[in-house]
C-alpha positions in Angstrom: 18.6 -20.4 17.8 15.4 -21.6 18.7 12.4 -21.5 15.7 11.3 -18.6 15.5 7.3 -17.6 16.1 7.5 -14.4 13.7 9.4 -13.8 10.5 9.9 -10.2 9.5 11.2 -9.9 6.1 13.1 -6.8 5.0 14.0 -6.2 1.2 17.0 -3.6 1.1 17.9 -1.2 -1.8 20.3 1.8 -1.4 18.8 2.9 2.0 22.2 3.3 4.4 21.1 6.3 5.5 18.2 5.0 7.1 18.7 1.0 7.6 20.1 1.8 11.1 16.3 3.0 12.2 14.9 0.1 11.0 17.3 -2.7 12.0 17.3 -1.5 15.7 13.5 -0.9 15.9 13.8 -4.9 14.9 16.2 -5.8 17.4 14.8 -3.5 20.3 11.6 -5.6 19.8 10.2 -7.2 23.2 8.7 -10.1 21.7 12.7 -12.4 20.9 11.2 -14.8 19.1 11.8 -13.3 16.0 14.0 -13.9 13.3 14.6 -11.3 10.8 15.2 -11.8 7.2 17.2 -8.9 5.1 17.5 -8.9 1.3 20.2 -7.0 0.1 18.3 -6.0 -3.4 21.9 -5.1 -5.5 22.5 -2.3 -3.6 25.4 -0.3 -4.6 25.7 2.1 -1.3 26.9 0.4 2.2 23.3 -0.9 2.8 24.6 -4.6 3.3 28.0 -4.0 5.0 25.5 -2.3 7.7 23.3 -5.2 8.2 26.3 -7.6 8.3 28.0 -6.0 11.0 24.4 -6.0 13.2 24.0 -9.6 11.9 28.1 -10.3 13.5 26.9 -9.4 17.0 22.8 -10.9 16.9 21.8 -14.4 15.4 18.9 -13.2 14.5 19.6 -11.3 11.7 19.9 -13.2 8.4 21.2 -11.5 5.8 20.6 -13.2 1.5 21.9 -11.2 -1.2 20.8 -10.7 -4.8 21.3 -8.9 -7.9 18.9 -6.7 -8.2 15.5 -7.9 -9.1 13.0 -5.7 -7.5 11.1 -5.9 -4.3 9.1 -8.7 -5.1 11.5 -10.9 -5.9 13.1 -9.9 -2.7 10.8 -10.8 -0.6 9.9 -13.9 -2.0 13.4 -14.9 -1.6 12.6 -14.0 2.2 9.5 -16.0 1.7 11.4 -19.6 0.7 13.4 -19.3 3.8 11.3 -17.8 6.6 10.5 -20.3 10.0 8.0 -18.8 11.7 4.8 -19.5 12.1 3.8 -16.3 11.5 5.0 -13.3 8.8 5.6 -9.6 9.2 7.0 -7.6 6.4 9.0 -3.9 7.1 10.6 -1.5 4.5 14.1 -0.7 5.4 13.7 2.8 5.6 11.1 2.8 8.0 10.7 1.6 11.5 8.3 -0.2 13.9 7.5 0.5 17.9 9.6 -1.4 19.7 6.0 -3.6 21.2 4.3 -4.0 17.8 5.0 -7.9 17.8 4.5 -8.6 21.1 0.8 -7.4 20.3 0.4 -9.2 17.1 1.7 -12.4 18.3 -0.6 -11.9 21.8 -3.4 -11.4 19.5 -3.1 -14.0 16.9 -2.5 -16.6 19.5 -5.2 -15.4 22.0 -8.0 -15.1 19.3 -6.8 -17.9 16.8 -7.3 -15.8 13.7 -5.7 -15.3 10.2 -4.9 -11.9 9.4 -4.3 -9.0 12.2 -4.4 -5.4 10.5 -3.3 -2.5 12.2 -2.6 1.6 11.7 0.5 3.0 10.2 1.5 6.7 10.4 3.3 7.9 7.2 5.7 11.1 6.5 5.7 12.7 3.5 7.0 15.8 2.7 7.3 16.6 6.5 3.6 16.0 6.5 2.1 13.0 9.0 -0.8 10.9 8.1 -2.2 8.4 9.6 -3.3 5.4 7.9 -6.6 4.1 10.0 -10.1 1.8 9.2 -13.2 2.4 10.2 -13.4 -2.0 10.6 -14.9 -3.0 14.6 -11.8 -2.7 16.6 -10.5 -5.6 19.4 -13.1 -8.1 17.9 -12.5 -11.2 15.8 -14.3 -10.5 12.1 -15.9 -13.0 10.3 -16.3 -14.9 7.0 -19.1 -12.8 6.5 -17.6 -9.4 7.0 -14.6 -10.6 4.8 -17.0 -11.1 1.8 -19.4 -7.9 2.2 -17.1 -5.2 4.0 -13.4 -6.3 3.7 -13.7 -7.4 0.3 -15.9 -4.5 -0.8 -13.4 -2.0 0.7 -10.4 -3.7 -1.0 -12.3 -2.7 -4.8 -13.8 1.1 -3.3 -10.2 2.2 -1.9 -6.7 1.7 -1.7 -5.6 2.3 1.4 -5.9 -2.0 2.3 -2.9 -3.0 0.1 0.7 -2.7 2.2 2.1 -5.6 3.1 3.3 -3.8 6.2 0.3 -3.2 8.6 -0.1 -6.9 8.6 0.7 -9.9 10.3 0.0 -12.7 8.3 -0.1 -17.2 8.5 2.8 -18.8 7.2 0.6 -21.9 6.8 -1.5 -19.9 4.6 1.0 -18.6 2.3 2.8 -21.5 2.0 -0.1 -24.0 1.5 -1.7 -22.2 -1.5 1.6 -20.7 -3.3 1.1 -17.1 -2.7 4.0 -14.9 -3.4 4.5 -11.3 -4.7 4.1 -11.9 -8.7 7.4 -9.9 -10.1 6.8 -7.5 -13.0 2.7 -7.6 -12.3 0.8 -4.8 -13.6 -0.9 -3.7 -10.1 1.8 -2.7 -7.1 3.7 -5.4 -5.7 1.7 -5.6 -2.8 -1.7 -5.7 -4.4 -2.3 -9.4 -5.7 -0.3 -11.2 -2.7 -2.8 -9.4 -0.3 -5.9 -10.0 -2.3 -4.9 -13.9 -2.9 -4.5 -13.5 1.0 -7.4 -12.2 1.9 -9.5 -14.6 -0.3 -8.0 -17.6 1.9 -8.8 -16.3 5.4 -11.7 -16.9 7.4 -11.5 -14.5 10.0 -9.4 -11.4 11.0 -8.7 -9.0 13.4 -8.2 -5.0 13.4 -6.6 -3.2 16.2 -6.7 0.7 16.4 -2.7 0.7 17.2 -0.4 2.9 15.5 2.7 0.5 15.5 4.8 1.3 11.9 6.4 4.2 11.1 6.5 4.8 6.7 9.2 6.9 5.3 8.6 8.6 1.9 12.2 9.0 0.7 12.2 9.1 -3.1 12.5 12.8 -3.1 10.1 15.3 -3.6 6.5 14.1 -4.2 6.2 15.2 -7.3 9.7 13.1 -8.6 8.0 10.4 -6.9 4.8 10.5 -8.7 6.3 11.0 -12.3 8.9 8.2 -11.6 5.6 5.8 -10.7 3.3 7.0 -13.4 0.4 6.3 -10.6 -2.3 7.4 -13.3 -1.2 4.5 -15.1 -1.8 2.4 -12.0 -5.3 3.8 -11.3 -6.1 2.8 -14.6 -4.7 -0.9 -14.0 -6.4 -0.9 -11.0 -9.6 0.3 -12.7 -9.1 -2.9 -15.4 -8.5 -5.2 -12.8 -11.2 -8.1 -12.7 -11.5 -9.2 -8.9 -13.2 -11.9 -9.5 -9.9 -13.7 -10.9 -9.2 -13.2 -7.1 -12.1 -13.0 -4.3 -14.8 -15.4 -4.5 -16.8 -12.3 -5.0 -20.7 -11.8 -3.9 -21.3 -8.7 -5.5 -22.9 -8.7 -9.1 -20.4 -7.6 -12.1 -22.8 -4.6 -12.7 -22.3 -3.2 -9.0 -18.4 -4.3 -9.1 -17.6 -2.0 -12.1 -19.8 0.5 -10.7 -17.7 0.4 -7.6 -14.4 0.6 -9.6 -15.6 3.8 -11.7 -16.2 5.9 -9.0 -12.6 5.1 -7.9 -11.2 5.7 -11.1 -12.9 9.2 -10.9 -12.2 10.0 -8.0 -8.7 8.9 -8.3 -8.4 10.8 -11.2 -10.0 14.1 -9.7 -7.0 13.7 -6.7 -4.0 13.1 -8.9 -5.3 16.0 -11.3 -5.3 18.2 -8.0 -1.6 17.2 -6.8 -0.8 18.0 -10.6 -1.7 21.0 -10.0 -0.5 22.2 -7.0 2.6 25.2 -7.4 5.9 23.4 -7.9 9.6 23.8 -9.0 9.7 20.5 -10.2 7.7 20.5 -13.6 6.4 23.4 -15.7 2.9 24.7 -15.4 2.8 23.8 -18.9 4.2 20.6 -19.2 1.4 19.8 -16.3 -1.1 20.9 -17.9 -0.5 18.5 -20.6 -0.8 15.6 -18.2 -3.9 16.8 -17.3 -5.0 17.1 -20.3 -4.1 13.5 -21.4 -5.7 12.3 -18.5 -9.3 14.0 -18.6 -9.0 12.6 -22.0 -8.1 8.9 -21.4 -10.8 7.0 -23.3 -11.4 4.7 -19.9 -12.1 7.7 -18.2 -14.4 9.7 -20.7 -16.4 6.5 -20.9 -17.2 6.7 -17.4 -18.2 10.0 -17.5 -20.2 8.9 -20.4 -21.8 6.4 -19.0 -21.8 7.4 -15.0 -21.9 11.2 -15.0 -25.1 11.8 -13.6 -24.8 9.4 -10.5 -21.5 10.8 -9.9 -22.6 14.4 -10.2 -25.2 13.7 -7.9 -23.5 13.0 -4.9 -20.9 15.7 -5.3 -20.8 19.1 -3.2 -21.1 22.4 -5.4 -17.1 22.9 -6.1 -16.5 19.1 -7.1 -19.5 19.2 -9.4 -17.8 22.0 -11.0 -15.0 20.4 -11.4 -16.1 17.0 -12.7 -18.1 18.9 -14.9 -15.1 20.8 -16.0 -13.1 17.2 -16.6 -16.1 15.6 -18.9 -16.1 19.0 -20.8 -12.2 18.5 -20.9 -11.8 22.1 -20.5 -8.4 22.7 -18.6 -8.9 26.2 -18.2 -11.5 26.1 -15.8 -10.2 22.6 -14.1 -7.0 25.0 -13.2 -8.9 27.7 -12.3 -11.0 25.7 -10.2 -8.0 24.4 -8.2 -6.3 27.6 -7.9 -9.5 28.6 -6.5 -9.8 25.4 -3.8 -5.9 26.3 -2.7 -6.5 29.8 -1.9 -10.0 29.2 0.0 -8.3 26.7 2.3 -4.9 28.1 3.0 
C-alpha cells in the first residue's frame, strides 16, 4: 500500500457491540488514503477477532495488541507506528461521516495550516448534543488568536480537549515528543492537546458536524461516580498553564479565569447530583454534596471571589451560590428541586 496521507488511530477495549459502526464508517471513508491503526487494549470480549477479520479482507486496517494499559498508552502505541502526514484519532464505539477526511485533508492542504477543529454531536442517555465554537468559521486563525482567544478558551472551558474533533501534523507531534502522558492527573486528552496547541501557528475551524460520540458506560450517573469528575475539576482548577502555553495573560487574571470554572463546574455537577435517580440514595448524594461545597479549594474561592461571582449571576443562581458558601444543603436541594419543576 501506498503511504498513507492520514492516520486514524483507534484504541479498543471491550466494545464488540459497537466496533462494527466504527470500523465501517472508517472504511466507507471517500478520502483512501488512509490507513487506520486499531489497538486492541486487553480486551477480553471478541473486540479483536472483529477487527482481524475486516483487517483479512482491507490492507488498510492494522491491527497491534496489548495488555491492557489504558487509552493513553494505546494510542501512543498508534503514535510510534503511524505514516501519514497527518493524524486523526476515533473511539471505537463511535463513528465518523463517511466525508469527514476528505474535508480535513482538502482543508489542511488547501490552507497550509496546523490544527483543523471541527463539531461533534454526542448521545447520552438518548439525549443529542452538539458540541460547537463560537471561533470565525472557513478562515485560517492566527498566532495571535491562538494566544488571546484559543488559549484563553482552553483555561475558561472544557469543551476544547478531545482528541477527536481534530486533525492534527504528524510533523508536529513527532518533532517535539508529544504523546498522551499515561497515569496523568488531568484526562488523557488534556496535556497532548495543550502541548499541541502551544506548537501551532495557525488553525482552522469548520462549522461541520462530522463525528458521532457514544456514551456507553451505563447510566450517567455510574459513569460519573466511576470517574470521580469532581476530582478532575479540582485537578483542572490546580493545573498551572503556564508549564504549557507560552501564556500572555497575568497569573492574577489566569487564576481568576480558573475560579470561576471551578465554581461553575462545581454548581453543574452539584445539580446532576441532584437530579431523581435509582442509582444512588438521596442520602448518600447528599453527602457528596456536602463534601464538595465544603472542599477547602472551593470555600476559598468563595472566600476570596464571592462578590464578583455573585455579581454576574441571575436571581436563582445567586441563591444558590449563596446557598453553597453558607454550605447549607437544605436549601441547595431545595433550590434544585425548585429549578427541575419550573423547567419541566
Amino acid at each position: 500500500m501506498e503511504r498513507p496521507q492520514i492516520s486514524v488511530i483507534v484504541p479498543v477495549y471491550n466494545v464488540e457491540k459497537y466496533i462494527e459502526d466504527c470500523v465501517n464508517s472508517l472504511l466507507n471513508q471517500s478520502f483512501k488514503q488512509c490507513e487506520f491503526i486499531f489497538v486492541n487494549d486487553g480486551s477480553t470480549d471478541q473486540s479483536a477477532v472483529l477487527i482481524a477479520s475486516f483487517a483479512e479482507k482491507d490492507s488498510r486496517i492494522i491491527l497491534l495488541n496489548q495488555e491492557n494499559k489504558g487509552v493513553s498508552v494505546a494510542r501512543n502505541q498508534g503514535l510510534a507506528i503511524a505514516r501519514g502526514k497527518y493524524i486523526g484519532f476515533v473511539d471505537a464505539d463511535d463513528w465518523v461521516e463517511h466525508d469527514l477526511y476528505q474535508k480535513l485533508f482538502d482543508n489542511m492542504e488547501t490552507h497550509q495550516v496546523d490544527l483543523v477543529l471541527y463539531n461533534m454531536f454526542s448521545y447520552v442517555n438518548g439525549k443529542q448534543y452538539d458540541t460547537a465554537y463560537d471561533f470565525p468559521a472557513a478562515t485560517v486563525l492566527g498566532l495571535d488568536f491562538i494566544q488571546n482567544e484559543l488559549w484563553r478558551h482552553l483555561i475558561e472551558k472544557d469543551d476544547l480537549y478531545s482528541s477527536c474533533n481534530k486533525l492534527f501534523k504528524a510533523s508536529i507531534i513527532n518533532e517535539n515528543k508529544i504523546i498522551f502522558p499515561p497515569g496523568n492527573a488531568l484526562s488523557e486528552d488534556n496535556v497532548f492537546n495543550l502541548k499541541y496547541f502551544n506548537k501551532i501557528k495557525q488553525f482552522l475551524y469548520l462549522e461541520y458536524t462530522g463525528y458521532h460520540y457514544r456514551e456507553v458506560a451505563g447510566s450517567a450517573m455510574r459513569s460519573v461516580l466511576k470517574k470521580d469528575y469532581f476530582d478532575n475539576i479540582i485537578k483542572l482548577y490546580q493545573v498551572d498553564f503556564k508549564v504549557y502555553l507560552d501564556l500572555k495573560l497575568s497569573e492574577e487574571e489566569t487564576k481568576e479565569i480558573q475560579s470561576e470554572k471551578l465554581i461553575n463546574n462545581t454548581l453543574s455537577l452539584i445539580h446532576f447530583y441532584l437530579m431523581p435517580t435509582t442509582e444512588l440514595s438521596l442520602r448518600k448524594r447528599l453527602l457528596i454534596v456536602k463534601k464538595m461545597v465544603a472542599n477547602e479549594q472551593v470555600t476559598a474561592v468563595l472566600d476570596k471571589q464571592y462578590h464578583k461571582l455573585y455579581a454576574k449571576r441571575g436571581r436563582y443562581d445567586k441563591f444558590v451560590l449563596k446557598a453553597v458558601k453558607n454550605q447549607n444543603i437544605l436549601q441547595i436541594y431545595i433550590a434544585t428541586s425548585y429549578s427541575r419543576h419550573r423547567n419541566k
